[in-house]
N, C-alpha and C positions, 0 to 999 in steps of 0.2 A: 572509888565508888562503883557500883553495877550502873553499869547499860544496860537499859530496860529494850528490851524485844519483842514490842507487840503485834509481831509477824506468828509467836509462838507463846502458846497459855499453858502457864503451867497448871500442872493440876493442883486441884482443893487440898488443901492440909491436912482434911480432914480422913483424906485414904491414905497418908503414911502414919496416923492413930489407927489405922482397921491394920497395917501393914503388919505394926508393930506387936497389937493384942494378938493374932493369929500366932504371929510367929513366937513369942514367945510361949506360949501356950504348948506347940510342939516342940520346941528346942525343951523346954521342962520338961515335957514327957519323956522326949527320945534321949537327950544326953544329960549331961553334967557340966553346965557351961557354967563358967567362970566369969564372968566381967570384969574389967580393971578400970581405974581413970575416967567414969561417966564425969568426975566433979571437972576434969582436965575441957571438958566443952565449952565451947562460950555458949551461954543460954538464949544469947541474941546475934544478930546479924551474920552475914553470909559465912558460912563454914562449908568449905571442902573437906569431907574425909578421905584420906589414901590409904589401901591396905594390903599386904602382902598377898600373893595369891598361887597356893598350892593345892586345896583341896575345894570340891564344889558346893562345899557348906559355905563357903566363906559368903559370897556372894550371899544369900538369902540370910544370913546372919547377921551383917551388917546393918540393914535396917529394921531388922528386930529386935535387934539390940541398943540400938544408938540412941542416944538422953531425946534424941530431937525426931520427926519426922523425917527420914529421907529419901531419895531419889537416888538410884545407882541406876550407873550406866553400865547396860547388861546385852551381850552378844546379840546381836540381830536374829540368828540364826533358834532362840529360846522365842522367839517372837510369833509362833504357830500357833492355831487352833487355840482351845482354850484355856495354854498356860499363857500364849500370848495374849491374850484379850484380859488374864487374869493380871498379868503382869503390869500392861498401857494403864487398867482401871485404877493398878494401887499406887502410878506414877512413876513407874521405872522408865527408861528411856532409853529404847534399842539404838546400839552403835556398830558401826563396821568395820571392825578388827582391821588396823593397819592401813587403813585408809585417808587418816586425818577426814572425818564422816564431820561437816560442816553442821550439818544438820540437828547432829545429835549433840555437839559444844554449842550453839545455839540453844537448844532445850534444856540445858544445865545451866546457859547463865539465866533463862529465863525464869529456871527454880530459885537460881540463885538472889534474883532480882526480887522476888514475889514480900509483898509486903516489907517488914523490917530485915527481913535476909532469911532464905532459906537456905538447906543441906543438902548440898551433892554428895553421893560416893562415887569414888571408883578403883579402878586395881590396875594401877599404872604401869605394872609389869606386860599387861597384854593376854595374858593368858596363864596356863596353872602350870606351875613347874617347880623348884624347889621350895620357890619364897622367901628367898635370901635376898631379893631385890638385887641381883649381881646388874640388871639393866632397867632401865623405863622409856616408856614414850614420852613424848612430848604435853601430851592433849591436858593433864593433871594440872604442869606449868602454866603454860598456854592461860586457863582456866581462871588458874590462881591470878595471872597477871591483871588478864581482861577483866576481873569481877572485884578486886582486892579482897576477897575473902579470907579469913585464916585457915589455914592448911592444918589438920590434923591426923598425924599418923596413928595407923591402925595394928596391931599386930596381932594376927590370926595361926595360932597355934593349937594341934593336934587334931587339925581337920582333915589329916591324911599320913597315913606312914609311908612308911619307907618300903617297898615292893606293892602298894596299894595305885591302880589306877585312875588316873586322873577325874575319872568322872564317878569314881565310887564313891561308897558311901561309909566314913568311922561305925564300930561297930557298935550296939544299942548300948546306951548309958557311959559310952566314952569320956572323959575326961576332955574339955577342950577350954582352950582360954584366949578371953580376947579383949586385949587391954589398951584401949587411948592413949597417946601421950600429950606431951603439951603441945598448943596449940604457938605456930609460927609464923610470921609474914615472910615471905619470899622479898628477899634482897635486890634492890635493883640500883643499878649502877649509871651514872649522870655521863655523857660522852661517846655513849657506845650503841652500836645499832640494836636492831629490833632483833636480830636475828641471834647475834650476841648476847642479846638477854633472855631470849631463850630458852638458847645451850645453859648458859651460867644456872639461872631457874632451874631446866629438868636437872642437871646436877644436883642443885642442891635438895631437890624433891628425892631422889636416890637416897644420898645420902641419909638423907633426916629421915627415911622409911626404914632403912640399912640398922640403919645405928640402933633403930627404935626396935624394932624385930630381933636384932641379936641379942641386945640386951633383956627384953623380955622373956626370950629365950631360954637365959640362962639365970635369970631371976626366978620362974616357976617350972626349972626339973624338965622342961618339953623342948626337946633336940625338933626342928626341921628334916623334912624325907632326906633322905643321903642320895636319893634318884631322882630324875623327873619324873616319875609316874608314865 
């Protein structure tokens, strides 16, 4: 069950519905997005989504896309002026890259606790590079444990090529696809330390992003950058 944290409010529901109208509105004008797996969501209670992360669409895609209202946890450093103030308004929740940012896994179980369960995203890899998920942090696991939510992977394809920089942008009417898989519980093991379960957890958060990613991959004709950007 979540731990309710009323040190930290999460915000109204009703700004990841404005999140979502906006954003789709522009992803339909500017690309060709695909969606997969919306039915793969639980329609109730707490949901984590994890997503690959190679191109800088991903990010603002995610919750414009997703069946449910969400909350991603998005670089502090996006946190400025008024994309910051636009970002805090529609519930995003700035985090501090590599820091294990207390503050900010507090403000996601706090999403995660709000009523019958709400949905966090985020991009466990850390930052944008192939999106093979070859690594992850911790914070996804962590997440997953402290809140029992179902863990949903994400797999975000053609929102970057291969010689395309990391913070550019596909070019108008691209082809992109971004497809849900099934929903998981994170494994946990009776006898063993806190720390131990974990390691075990991010692993299998890896994994199950890994698996989800290549296989989609190679299901819809869309190869991953060959470069980190």
């Amino acid at each position: 069950m979540v731990t309710r944290h009323d040190a930290v409010v999460a915000p109204p529901a009703w700004r990841g519905h404005l999140n979502r109208g906006i954003g789709r509105v522009l992803f339909g004008l500017a690309y060709r997005v695909e969606v997969v797996g919306r039915g793969n969501v639980p329609p109730t209670g707490p949901v984590l989504f994890v997503g690959n992360h190679s191109g800088f669409l991903d990010g603002p895609m995610l919750p414009a896309m997703a069946p449910r209202p969400t909350s991603v946890l998005v670089k502090r450093e996006m946190f400025h002026g008024l994309l910051g103030w636009f970002l805090g308004f529609l519930g995003h929740i700035p985090i501090t890259r590599g820091s294990g940012d207390r503050a900010a896994l507090q403000g996601a179980l706090a999403v995660l606790a709000r009523g019958s369960g709400g949905a966090v995203g985020m991009f466990p890899e850390g930052t944008r590079g192939r999106g093979d998920v070859a690594a992850v942090q911790q914070g996804a696991a962590w997440l997953a444990l402290q809140s029992g939510a179902r863990l949903v992977p994400v797999a975000f394809l053609g929102t970057r090529v291969t010689g395309a920089g990391r913070g550019s942008l596909p070019p108008l009417r691209s082809r992109m696809v971004m497809e849900f898989g099934p929903p998981v519980e994170l494994a946990t093991q009776s006898g063993t330390s806190g720390r131990q379960r974990l390691a075990a957890a991010t692993e299998q958060v890896r994994t199950t992003l890994a698996d989800h990613v290549a296989d989609a991959a190679a299901r819809h004709g869309i190869a991953l950058p060959d470069d980190l950007g």
